[in-house]
C-alpha positions in Angstrom: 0.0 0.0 0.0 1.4 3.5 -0.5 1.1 5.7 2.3 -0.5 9.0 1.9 -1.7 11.8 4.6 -5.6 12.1 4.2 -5.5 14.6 7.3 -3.1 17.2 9.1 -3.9 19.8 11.5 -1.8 22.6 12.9 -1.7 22.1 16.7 1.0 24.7 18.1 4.5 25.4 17.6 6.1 22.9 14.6 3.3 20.4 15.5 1.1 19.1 13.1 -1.7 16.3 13.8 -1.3 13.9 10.8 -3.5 11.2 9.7 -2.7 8.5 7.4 -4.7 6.3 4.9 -3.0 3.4 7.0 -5.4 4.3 10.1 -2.5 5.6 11.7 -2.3 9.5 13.7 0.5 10.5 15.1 1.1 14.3 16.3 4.4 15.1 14.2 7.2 17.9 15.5 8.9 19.5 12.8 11.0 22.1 15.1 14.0 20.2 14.9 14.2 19.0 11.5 13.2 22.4 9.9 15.1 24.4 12.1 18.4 21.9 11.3 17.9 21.2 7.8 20.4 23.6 5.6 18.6 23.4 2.6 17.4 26.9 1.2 13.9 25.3 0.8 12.9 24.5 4.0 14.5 28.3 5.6 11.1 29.7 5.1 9.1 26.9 7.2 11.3 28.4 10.4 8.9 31.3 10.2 6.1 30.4 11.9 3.5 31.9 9.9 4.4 29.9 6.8 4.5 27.1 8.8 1.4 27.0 9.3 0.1 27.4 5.1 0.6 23.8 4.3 -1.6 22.1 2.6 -1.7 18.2 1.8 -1.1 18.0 -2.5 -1.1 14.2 -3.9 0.0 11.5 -0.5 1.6 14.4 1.5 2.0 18.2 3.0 3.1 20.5 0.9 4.1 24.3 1.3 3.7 27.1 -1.0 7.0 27.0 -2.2 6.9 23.4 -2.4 8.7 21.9 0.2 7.4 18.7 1.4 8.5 15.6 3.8 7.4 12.2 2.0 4.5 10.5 4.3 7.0 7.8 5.2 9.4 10.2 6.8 6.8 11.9 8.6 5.4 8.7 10.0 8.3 7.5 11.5 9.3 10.9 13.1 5.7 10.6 14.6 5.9 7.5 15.9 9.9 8.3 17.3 8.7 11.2 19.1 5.8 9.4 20.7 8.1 6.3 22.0 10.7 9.1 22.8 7.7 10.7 25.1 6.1 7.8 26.5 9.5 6.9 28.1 10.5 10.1 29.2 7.5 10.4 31.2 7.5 6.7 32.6 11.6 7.6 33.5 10.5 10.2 35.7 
């Protein structure tokens, strides 16, 4: 099956609610990646303003200036992040 994002809400900061076609949601934070990623393309997502216009074109999000993440990639991150969570807060 190919995985596409039939959902995605803004929530706050980098964090976007995705939803998959797999059944999957995960609640995604881009901070890190978009803040560390040196391509030119991805320098305007650090503003949070255009952060926020994405939109989801074809199986993914998409921003006006056409940097995207492929579903895969934003699937795992969500999944990461929620493990990463989950034991941070059962650690403490």
């Amino acid at each position: 099956m190919i995985l596409n994002v039939i959902s995605a809400e803004y929530i706050a900061d980098y964090k976007i609610l995705l939803t998959f076609n797999n059944g999957e949601s995960v609640l995604t934070d881009l901070e890190q990646t978009v803040k560390s990623d040196q391509r030119k393309i991805f320098y305007p997502l650090r503003e949070i303003d255009y952060f926020k216009s994405f939109r989801i074109k074809l199986n993914t999000i998409i921003w006006p200036n056409e940097a995207d993440f492929a579903p895969e990639f934003l699937l795992k991150l969500g999944r990461q992040q929620k493990t990463e969570n989950y034991l941070i807060q059962n650690l403490e």
